[in-house]
C-alpha positions in Angstrom: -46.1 -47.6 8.6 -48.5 -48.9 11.7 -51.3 -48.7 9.4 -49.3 -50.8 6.5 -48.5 -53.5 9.1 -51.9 -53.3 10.8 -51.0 -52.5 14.1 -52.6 -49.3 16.0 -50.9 -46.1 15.2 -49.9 -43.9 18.3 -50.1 -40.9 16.7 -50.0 -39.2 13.5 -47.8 -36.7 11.7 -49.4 -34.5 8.7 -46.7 -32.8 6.3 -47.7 -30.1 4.0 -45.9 -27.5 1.6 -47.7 -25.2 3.6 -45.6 -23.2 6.0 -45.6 -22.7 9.7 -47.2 -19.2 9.3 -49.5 -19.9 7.2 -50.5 -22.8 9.0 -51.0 -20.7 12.3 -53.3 -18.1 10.0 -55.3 -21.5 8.9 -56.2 -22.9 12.3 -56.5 -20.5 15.6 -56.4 -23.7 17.4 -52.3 -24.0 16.8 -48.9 -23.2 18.5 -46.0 -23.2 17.0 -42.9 -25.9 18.6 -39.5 -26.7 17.6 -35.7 -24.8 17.5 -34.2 -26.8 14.7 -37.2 -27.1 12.4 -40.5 -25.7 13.4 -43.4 -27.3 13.7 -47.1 -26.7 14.0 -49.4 -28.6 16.5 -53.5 -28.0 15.8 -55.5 -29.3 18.6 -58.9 -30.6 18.6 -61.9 -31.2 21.2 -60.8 -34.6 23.4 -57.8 -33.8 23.4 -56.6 -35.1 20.3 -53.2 -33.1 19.0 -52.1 -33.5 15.3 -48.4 -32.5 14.6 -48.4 -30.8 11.2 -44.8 -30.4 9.7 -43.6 -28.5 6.3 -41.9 -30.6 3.9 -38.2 -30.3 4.1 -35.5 -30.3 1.7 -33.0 -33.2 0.8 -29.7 -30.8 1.6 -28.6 -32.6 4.4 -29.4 -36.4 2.6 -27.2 -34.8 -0.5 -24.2 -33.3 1.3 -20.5 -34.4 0.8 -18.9 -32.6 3.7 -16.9 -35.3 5.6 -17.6 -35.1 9.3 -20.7 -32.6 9.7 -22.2 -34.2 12.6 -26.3 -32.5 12.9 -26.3 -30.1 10.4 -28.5 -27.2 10.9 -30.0 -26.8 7.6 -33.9 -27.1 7.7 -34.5 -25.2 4.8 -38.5 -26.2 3.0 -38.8 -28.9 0.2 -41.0 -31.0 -2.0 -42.4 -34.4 -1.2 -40.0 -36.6 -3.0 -37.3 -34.1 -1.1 -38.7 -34.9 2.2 -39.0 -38.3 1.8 -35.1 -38.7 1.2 -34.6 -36.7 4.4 -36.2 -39.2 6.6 -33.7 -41.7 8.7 -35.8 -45.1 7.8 -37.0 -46.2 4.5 -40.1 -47.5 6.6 -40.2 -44.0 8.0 -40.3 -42.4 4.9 -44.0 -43.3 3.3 -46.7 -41.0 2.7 -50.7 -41.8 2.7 -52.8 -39.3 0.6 -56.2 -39.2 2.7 -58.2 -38.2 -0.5 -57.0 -40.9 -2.9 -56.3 -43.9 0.1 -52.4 -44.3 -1.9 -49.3 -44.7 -0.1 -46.4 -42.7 -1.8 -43.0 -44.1 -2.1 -40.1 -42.7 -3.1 -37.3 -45.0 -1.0 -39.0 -48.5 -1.4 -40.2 -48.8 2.5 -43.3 -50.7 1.0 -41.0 -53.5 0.2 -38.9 -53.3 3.3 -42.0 -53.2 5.4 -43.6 -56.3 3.6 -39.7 -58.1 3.5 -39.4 -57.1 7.7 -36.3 -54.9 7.1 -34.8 -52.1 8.9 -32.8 -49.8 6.4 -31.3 -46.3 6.8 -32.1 -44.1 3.8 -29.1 -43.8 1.4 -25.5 -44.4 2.4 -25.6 -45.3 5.8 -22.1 -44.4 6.8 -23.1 -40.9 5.6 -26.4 -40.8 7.2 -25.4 -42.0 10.3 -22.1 -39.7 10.7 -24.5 -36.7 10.2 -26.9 -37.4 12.8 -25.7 -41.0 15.0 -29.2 -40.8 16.8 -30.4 -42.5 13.6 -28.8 -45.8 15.0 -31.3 -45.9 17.9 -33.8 -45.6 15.6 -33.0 -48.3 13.6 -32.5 -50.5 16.8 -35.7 -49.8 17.9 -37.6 -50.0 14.7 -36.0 -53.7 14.3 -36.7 -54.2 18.1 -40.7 -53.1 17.9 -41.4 -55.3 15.0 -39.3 -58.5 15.0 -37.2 -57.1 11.7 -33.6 -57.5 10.7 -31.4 -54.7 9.8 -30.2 -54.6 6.1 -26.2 -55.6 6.3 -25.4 -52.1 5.1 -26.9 -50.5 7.9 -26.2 -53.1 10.1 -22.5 -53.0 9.3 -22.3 -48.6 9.6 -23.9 -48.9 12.9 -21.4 -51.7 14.3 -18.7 -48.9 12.9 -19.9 -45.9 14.2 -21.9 -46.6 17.4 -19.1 -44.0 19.4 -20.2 -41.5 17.4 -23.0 -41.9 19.7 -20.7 -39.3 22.3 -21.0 -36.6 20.0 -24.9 -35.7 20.3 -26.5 -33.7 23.0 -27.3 -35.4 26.1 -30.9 -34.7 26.0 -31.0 -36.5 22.5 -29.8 -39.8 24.0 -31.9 -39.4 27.2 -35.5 -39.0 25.7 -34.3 -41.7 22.7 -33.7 -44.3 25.6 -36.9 -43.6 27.1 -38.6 -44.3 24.6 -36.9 -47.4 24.1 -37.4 -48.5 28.0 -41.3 -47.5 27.6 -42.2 -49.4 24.3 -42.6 -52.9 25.7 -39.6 -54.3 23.6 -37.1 -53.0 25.7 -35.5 -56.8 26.2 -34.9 -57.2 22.0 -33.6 -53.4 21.9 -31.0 -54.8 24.3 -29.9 -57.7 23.0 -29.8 -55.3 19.4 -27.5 -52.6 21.6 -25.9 -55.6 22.7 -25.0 -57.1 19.2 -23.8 -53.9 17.8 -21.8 -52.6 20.4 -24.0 -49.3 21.3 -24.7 -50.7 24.9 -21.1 -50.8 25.4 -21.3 -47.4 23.8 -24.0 -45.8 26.3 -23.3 -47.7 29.4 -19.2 -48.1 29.3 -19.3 -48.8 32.8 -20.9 -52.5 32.0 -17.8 -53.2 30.0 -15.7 -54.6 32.8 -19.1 -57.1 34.0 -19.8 -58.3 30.5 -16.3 -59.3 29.9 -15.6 -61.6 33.3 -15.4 -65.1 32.2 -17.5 -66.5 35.0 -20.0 -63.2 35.4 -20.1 -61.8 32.2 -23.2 -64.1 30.5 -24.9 -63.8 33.5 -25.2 -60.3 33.9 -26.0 -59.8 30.5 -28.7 -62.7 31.2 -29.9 -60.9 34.2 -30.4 -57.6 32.8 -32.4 -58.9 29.6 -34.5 -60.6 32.1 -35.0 -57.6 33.7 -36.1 -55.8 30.5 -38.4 -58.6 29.9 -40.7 -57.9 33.1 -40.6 -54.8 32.1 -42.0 -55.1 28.9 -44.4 -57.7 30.3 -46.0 -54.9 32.2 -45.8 -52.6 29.5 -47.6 -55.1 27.2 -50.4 -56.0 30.3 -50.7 -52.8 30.8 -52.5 -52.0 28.0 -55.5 -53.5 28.2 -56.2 -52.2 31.7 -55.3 -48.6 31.3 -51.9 -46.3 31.7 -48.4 -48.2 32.9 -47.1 -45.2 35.2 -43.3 -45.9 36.0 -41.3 -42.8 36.6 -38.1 -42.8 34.4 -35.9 -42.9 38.0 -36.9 -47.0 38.2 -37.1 -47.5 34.4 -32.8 -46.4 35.5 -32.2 -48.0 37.9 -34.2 -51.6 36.2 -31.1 -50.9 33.4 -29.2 -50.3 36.2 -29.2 -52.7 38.4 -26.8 -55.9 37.4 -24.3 -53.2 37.8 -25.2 -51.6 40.9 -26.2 -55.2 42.3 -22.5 -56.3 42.1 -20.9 -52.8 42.4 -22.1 -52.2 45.8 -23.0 -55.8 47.0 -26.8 -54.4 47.9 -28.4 -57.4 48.9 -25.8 -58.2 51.4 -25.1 -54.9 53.6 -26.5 -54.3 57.0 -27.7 -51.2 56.9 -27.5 -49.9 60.4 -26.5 -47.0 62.3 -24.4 -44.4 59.6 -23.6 -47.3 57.0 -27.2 -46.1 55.7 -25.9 -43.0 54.9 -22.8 -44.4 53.8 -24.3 -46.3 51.2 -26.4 -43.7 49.8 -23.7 -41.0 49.4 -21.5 -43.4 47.5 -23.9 -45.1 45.2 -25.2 -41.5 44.8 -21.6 -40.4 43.9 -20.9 -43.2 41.5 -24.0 -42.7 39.7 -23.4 -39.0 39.1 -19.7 -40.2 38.1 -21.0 -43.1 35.1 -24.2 -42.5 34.4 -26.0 -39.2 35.4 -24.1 -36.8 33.9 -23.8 -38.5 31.0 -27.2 -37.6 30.7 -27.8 -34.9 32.0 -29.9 -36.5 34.9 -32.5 -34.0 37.7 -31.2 -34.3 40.8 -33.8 -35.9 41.7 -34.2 -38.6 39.7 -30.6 -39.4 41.2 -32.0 -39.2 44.4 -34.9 -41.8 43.8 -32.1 -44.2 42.0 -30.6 -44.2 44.9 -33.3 -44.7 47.4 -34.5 -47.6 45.2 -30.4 -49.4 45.2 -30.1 -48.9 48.9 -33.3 -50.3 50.2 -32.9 -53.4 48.5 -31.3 -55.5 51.0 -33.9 -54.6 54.1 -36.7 -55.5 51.5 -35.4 -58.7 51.0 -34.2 -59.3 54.3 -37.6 -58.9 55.6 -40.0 -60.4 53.3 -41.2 -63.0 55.3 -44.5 -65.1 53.4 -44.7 -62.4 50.7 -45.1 -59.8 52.7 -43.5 -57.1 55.4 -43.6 -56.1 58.4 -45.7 -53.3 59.8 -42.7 -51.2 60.6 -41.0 -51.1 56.7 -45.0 -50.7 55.4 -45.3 -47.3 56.8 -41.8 -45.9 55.3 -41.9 -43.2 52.5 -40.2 -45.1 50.4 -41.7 -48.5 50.6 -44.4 -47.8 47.7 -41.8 -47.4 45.4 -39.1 -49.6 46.6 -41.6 -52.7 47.5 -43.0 -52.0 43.2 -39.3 -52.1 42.0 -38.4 -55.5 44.6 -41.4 -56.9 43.0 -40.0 -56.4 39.2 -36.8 -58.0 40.4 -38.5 -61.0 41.6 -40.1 -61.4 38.8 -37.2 -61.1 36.4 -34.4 -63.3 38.7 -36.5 -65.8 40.9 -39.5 -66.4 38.3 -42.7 -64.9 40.7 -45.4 -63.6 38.8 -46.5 -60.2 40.2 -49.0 -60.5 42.9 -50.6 -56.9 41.7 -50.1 -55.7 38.2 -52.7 -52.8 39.2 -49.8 -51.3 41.6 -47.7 -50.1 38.2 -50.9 -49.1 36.3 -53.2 -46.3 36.1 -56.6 -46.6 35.1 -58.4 -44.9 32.6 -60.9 -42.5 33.8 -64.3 -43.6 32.5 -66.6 -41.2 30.7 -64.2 -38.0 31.3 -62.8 -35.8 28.4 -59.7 -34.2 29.3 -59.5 -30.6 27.7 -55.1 -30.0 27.8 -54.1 -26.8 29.1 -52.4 -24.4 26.9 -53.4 -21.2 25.6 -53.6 -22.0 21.7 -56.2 -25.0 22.3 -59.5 -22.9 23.4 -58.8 -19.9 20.9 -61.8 -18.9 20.0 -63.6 -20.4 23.0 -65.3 -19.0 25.6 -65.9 -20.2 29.7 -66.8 -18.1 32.9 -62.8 -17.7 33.3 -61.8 -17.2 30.1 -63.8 -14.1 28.3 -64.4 -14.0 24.7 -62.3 -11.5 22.8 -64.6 -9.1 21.3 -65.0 -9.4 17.6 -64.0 -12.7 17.1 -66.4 -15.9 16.1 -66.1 -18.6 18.6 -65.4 -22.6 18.2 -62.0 -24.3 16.6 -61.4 -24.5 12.8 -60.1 -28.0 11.7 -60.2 -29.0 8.1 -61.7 -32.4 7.4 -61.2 -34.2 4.0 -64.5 -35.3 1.4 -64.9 -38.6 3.1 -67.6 -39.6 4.9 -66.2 -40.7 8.2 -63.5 -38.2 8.3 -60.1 -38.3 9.1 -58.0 -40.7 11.4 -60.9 -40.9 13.9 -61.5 -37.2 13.8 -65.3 -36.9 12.4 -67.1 -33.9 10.9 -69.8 -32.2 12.6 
């Protein structure tokens, strides 16, 4: 798809008939990951990790039961089989390396040349088995300025509660992604449209339909989203963007708890501090945390962020602090997530983009510590095991530059 549209792929995913013990027998260099379907990652020097899946079957894409809500049926396929079993017709494209030919079997050529998001087959089906698919199609359409086909557009608008039936940890890592891919302000206005903010966040419902606050929130928290992205989208010209997922929270956050507890106003002396803290941390754990199954934690630094607000901005005298709020704990953190507000509400550009990003080391290869990557390697630590011939064993195809970066010899 990335490569079709000529943008820089993140990653990429290899599907074979092979299966995941035989893979494991092909390359040493190989774990084994995955509970509902299992999946193979081979590992190579510089830390490069291909994901290697086995073709699945279309069972699930041809099944009539009514309500079956993620089925557990992962048994192997062919191609064509795999390709139907995909959520996105965009998502569903094969490249054969030898031959340099996409294979299509669900016309996500055409959709990616006509900028269209479509859900494979009959998307009230597809969506009642598995209603993550939805995010996916919101963030597909979000990442790359497309339109959803009416069809899916319409089965998402129907079915975005069916969003409360998957596992918590499903919605939390989708959402991250979302909040992390630099179009986090046009996946919003999408969750927005269809109704699966209202969906995710209820709690909003109440702000977004006041007559007098209702646009304005709405207006505040896309703005929010936007700085946010702009980071994201800085960011990656100057190295990593490291923001912890407790402030990419509390950024969605925020219009709520802004008006919810009045933080910009409250004098935090004496044992309202405390005050403050308990009950913000109480209300997130009632709305929001447990809804996805939220570390403690990352509560905790939600909260820290939310109740030093008002002594930020109470104190900010010719942008900057006073010596006394410098040397708090929390001021690193709270001072970064001040600085994203001001940017989003009053317009400021951001005196230090550096402070959110993380450079990339120069001239260092990071070897990943697991067990399956050095098989067949040996260091002072690690002793070879007798018998066996050292080094990794990736397979490489005819051409001449290799494969995806990854070059022979």
């Amino acid at each position: 798809r990335d490569l079709y549209l000529g943008n820089q792929p993140k990653d990429f995913d290899i599907s074979t008939n092979a299966r995941p013990g035989q893979l494991r027998k092909l390359f040493r260099n190989s774990r084994t990951i995955g509970r509902r379907f299992r999946l193979v990652q081979v590992f190579f020097k510089g830390n490069k990790i291909i994901e290697v899946s086995t073709l699945r079957s279309r069972s699930e894409y041809d099944s009539d039961e009514p309500d079956k809500v993620l089925p557990a049926n992962n048994t192997f396929g062919t191609l064509e089989e795999d390709a139907y079993r995909r959520d996105l017709t965009i998502n569903s494209l094969f490249y054969e390396i030898e031959s340099k030919t996409l294979i299509d079997y669900v016309g996500g050529v055409q959709d990616l040349t006509d900028g269209i998001i479509r859900i494979v087959g009959e998307p009230e089906q597809r969506i009642i088995r598995d209603p993550v698919r939805m995010l996916r199609a919101i963030r597909h359409a979000a990442r790359n300025d497309f339109s959803i086909e009416k069809k899916t557009l319409e089965a998402i608008k129907n079915h975005a509660d069916k969003l409360d039936l998957c596992p918590t940890s499903r919605i939390r890592d989708e959402l991250l992604k979302d909040l992390r891919g630099g179009h986090s302000k046009a996946w919003a206005n999408l969750a927005l449209q269809t109704g699966v903010f209202s969906t995710l966040f209820p709690f909003y419902n109440e702000l977004f339909n006041d007559e007098t606050k209702g646009e304005a929130v709405k207006g505040e928290l896309l703005s929010l989203l936007g700085a946010l992205d702009k980071i994201y989208c800085q960011g990656k010209e100057n190295g990593r963007v490291v923001l912890e997922d407790s402030m990419l929270f509390a950024l969605l956050l925020f219009p709520w708890a802004l008006r919810h507890f009045d933080l910009l106003n409250q004098e935090l002396k004496g044992p309202v501090y405390h005050r403050l803290s308990k009950s913000i941390r109480g209300e997130l754990d009632q709305v929001f945390a447990r809804r996805l199954n939220l570390k403690r934690a990352i509560k905790d630094n939600i909260t820290t962020l939310f109740v030093n607000m008002s002594s930020l901005q109470k104190n900010r005298k010719n942008d900057t602090w006073p010596a006394w709020l410098r040397k708090k704990s929390y001021f690193p953190d709270c001072s970064r997530f001040y600085a994203l507000y001001q940017e989003a509400i009053a317009g400021e550009e951001l005196t230090d983009i550096k402070q959110f990003i993380e450079e990339a080391p120069k001239n260092v290869t990071k070897v990943q510590e697991s067990p399956a990557i050095l098989a067949g390697t040996s260091t002072p630590e690690t002793p070879r095991r007798g018998g066996r011939r050292g080094g990794n064993n990736p397979a490489f195809s005819s051409e001449k530059h290799g494969v995806f970066g990854l070059l022979k010899g």
